[in-house]
C-alpha positions in Angstrom: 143.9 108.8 123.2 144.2 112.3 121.7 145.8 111.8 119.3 142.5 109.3 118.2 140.0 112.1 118.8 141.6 114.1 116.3 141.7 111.9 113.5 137.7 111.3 114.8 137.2 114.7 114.7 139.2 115.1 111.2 137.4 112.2 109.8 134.1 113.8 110.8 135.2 116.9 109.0 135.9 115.4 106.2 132.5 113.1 105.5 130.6 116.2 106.5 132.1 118.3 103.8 132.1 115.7 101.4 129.0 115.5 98.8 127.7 119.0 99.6 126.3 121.3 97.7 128.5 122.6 95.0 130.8 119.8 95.4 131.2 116.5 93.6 127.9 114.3 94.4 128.1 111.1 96.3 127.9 108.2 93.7 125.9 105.0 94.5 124.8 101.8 91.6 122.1 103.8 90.5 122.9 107.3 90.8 124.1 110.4 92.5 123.2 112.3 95.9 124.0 115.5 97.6 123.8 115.3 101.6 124.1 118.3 104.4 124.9 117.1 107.8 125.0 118.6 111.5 128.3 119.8 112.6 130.0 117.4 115.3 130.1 113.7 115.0 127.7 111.3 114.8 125.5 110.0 118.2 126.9 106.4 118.5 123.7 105.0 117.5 123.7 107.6 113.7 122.0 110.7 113.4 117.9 111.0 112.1 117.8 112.3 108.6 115.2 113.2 105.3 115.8 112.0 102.1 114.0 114.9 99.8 113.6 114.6 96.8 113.5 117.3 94.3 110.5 118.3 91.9 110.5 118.1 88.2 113.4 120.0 86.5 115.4 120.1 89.9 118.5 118.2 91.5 119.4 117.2 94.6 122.1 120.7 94.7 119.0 122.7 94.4 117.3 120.8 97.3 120.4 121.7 99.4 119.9 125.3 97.9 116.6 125.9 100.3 119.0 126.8 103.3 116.2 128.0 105.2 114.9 124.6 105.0 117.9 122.6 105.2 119.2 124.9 108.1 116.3 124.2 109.6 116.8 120.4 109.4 120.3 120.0 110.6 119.6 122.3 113.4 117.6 119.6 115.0 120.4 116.9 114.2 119.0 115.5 111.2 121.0 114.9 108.1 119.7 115.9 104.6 119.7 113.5 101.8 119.4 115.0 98.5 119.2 112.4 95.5 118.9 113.4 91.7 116.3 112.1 89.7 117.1 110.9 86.1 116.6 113.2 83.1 113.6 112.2 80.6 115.0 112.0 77.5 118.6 112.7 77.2 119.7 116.3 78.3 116.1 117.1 79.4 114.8 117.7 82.9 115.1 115.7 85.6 112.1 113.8 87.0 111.4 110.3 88.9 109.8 107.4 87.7 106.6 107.2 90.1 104.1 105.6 87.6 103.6 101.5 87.5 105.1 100.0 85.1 101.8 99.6 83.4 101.6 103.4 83.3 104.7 104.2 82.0 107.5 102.4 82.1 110.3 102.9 84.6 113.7 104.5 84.0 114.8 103.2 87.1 113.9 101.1 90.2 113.8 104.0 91.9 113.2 102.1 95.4 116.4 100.3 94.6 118.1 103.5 94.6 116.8 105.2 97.8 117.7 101.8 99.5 121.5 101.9 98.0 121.4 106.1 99.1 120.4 105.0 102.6 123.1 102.5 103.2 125.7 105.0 101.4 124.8 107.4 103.9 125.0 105.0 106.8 128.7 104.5 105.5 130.2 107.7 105.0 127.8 110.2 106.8 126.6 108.3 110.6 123.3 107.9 108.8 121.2 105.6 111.3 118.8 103.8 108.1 116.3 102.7 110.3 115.6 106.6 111.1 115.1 108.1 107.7 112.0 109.8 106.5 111.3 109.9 102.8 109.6 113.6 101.5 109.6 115.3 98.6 108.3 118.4 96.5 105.7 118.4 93.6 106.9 115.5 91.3 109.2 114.9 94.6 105.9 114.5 96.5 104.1 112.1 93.9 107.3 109.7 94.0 106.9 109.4 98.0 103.3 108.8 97.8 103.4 106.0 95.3 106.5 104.3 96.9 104.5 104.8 100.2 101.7 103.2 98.1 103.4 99.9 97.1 106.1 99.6 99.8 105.4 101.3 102.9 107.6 99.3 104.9 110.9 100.8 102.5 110.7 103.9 105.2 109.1 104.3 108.6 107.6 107.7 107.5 106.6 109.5 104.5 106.0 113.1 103.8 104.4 114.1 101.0 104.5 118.2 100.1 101.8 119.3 96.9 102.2 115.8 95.5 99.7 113.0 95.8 98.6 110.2 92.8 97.7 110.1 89.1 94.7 109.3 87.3 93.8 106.4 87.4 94.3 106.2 91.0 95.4 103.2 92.6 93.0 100.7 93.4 94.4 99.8 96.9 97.9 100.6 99.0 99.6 98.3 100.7 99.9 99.7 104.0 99.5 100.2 107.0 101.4 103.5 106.6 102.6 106.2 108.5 102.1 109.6 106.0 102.4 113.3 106.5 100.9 115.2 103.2 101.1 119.0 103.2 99.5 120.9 100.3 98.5 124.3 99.4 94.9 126.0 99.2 96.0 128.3 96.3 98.4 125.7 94.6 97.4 125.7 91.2 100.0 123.5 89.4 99.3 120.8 91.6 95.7 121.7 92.7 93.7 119.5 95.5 91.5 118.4 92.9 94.1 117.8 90.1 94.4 118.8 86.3 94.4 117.6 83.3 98.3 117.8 81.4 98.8 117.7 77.7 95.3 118.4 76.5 94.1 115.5 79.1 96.9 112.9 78.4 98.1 112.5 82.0 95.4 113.9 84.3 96.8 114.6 87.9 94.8 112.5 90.5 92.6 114.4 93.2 93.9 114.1 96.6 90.9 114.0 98.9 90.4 111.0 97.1 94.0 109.7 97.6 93.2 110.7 101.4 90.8 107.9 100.7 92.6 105.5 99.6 95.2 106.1 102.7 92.3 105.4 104.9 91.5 102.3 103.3 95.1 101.2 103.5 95.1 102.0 107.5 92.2 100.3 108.2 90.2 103.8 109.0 86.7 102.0 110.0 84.8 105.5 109.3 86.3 109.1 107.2 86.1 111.4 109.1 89.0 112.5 111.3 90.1 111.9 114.7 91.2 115.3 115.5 91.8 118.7 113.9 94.5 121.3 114.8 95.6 125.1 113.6 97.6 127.7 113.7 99.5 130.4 112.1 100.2 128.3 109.3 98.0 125.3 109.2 94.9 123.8 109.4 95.5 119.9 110.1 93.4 117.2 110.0 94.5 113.4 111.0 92.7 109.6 111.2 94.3 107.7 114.0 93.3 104.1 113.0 95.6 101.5 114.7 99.0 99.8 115.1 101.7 100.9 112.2 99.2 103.3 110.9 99.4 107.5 111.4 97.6 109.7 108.2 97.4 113.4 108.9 97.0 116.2 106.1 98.2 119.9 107.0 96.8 122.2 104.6 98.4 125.7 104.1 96.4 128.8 102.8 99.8 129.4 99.5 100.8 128.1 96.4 102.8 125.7 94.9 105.7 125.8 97.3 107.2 124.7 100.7 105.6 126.1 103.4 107.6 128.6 106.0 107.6 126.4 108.9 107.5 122.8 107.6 110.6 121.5 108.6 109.6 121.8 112.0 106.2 120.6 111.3 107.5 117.6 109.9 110.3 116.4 112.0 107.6 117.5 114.7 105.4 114.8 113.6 107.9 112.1 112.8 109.4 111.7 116.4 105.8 111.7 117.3 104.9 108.8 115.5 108.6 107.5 115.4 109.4 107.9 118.9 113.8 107.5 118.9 
């Protein structure tokens, strides 16, 4: 018997340190992902976790370089997922493909691949799947919101940070969905409004209007919202609109960043609206 708690505990150990920053990435089908855990073992049921995904240029070891936010994570139990997104063109930046097809054609079924980085995780790290909240930063943030858009069954919660949609916007989600956005007053790379990119070729989408089409998607009979909250931080706005469905928009008074405090925000909200 104690001898079989040790090799647990060893075994433990070992899938915790494995795939963490600065080592050798976990390898799925489709790509490669990074992963911080919570010390101890698993609960018998697998731990709650975030799959975050980077913004443009990053990788999933820089998403697991934010230990403030990542300490923050794991120090409620949850596991951090960290994917990489695919390069551009060869050797360039690293990016996801959020667009429709008939916007730009995909690199990769990027669903596909958070689906195969889910069931990894469930495998080596005690990552329960049916617990897992997809977020993500900047271009991060617009891959959430369109996956959220066209399959917002893949996760049972989505959190958006300073990323929403592209012009044109979509005409319609699928939803109901249950969606967390954060974004900042002063953010100016990703403003609330958007901005045109390469003299107007790509033209970012304005996100009061993607609050919209959220609405829409949840049934929301009227716009306005059903309650408002603030502090320190925040001011928060959200549209409770029926079964399956939960839309709230925290708006910070920075830039182009994650907020001090968002972690717990987040993970806040999801066992609110995704009672364990």
């Amino acid at each position: 018997m104690i001898r079989a708690a040790l090799v647990s505990l060893l075994l433990s150990a070992t899938a915790a340190s494995a795939c963490a920053r600065g080592e050798d990435p976990c390898a799925v089908d489709l790509g490669t992902y990074r992963v911080a855990v919570p010390d101890g073992a698993a609960p018998a049921g697998g731990r709650s976790a975030i799959l975050f995904l980077h913004g443009f240029g990053g990788s999933g070891n820089g998403t697991l370089g934010m230990s403030g936010t990542v300490r923050a994570i794991t120090d409620r139990g949850y596991a951090v997922l960290a994917p990489d997104g695919l390069p551009r063109t060869e050797g360039g930046p690293r990016s996801w493909a959020f667009l429709p097809p008939d916007q730009r054609p995909a690199a990769r079924d990027e669903g596909a691949f958070f689906d195969q980085v889910v069931t990894d995780a469930a495998d080596r790290h005690g990552v329960d799947p049916g617990r897992v909240m997809l977020a993500g930063f900047s271009a991060g943030g617009f891959m959430v919101s369109y996956l959220a858009c066209a399959d917002p069954s893949a996760f049972p919660a989505y959190a958006p940070v300073a990323g929403g949609f592209w012009r044109p916007h979509p005409a319609s989600c699928a939803g109901p969905v249950k969606l967390l956005h954060t974004h900042g007053f002063r953010d100016s790379t990703v403003p609330l409004e958007g901005r045109p990119l390469r003299d107007g070729e790509w033209l970012q989408g304005d996100i009061f209007e993607g609050l919209a089409i959220w609405r829409a998607a949840n049934g929301c009979a009227w716009p306005d919202p059903s309650g408002y909250a603030r502090d320190d931080t925040y001011q928060r706005r959200r549209w409770d609109c029926g079964d399956g469905a939960a839309l709230e928009f925290a708006l910070h008074d920075g830039g182009h960043g994650i907020p001090p405090g968002w972690a717990d925000m987040a993970l806040d909200w999801f066992e609110m609206v995704v009672p364990d």
